[in-house]
C-alpha positions in Angstrom: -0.6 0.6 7.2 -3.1 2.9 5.0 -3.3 6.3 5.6 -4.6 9.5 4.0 -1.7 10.9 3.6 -1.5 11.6 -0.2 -5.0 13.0 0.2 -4.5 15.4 2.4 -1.1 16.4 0.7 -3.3 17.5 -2.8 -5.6 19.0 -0.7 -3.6 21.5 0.5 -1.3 22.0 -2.6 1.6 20.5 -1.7 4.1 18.3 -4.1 6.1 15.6 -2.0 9.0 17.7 -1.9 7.2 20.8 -0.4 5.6 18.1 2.3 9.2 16.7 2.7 10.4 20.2 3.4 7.9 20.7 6.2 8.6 17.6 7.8 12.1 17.5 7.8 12.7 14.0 5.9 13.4 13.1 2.0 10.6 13.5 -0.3 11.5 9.5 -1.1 10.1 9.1 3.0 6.9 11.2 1.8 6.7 8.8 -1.5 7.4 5.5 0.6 4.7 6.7 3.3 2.0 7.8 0.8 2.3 4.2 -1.0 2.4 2.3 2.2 6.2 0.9 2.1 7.0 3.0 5.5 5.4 3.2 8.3 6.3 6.3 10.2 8.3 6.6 13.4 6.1 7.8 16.3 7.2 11.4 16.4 6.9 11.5 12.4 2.9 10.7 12.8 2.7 13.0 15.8 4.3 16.1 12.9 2.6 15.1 10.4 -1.0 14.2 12.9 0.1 18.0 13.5 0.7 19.4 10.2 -2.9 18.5 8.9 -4.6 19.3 12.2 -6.1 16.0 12.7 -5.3 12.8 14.8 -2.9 9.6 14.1 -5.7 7.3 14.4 -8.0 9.6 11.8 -4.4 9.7 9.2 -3.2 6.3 9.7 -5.0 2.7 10.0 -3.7 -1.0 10.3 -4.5 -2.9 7.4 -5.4 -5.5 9.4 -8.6 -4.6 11.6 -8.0 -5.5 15.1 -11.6 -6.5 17.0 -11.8 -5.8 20.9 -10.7 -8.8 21.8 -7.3 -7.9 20.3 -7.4 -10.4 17.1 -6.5 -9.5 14.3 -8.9 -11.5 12.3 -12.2 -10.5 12.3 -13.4 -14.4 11.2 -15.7 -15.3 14.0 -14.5 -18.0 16.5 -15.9 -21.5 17.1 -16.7 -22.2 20.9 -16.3 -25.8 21.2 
């Protein structure tokens, strides 16, 4: 998933550990989050979401673009 995350960390100042600290989790979670190896638990985004005043769906996106159909490929379909 790619998020913002280590963005909005340096904007406001914070190291990992100080974001860690606020959070309640490891600064290896903040690390693992910032370079996409974790995706957070539900109430995790809704602290963090919190934290930096802004929605899950403006921090976090899937890396895979899902169209209104609910595909995850955004190739166009042949009709037959």
């Amino acid at each position: 998933m790619d998020n913002d995350l280590r963005a909005l960390r340096e904007q406001h100042g914070w190291t990992q550990g100080a974001l860690a600290d606020r959070l309640g989790v490891s600064r290896q979670t903040v690390n693992a989050l910032e370079t996409g190896r974790y995706d957070p638990s539900l109430p995790l985004a809704f602290r963090l979401a919190a934290l930096f005043d802004t929605s899950i769906e403006a921090m976090f996106r899937p890396e895979d673009p899902i169209d209104p159909a609910g595909r995850t490929d955004t190739a166009p379909r042949r009709s037959n």
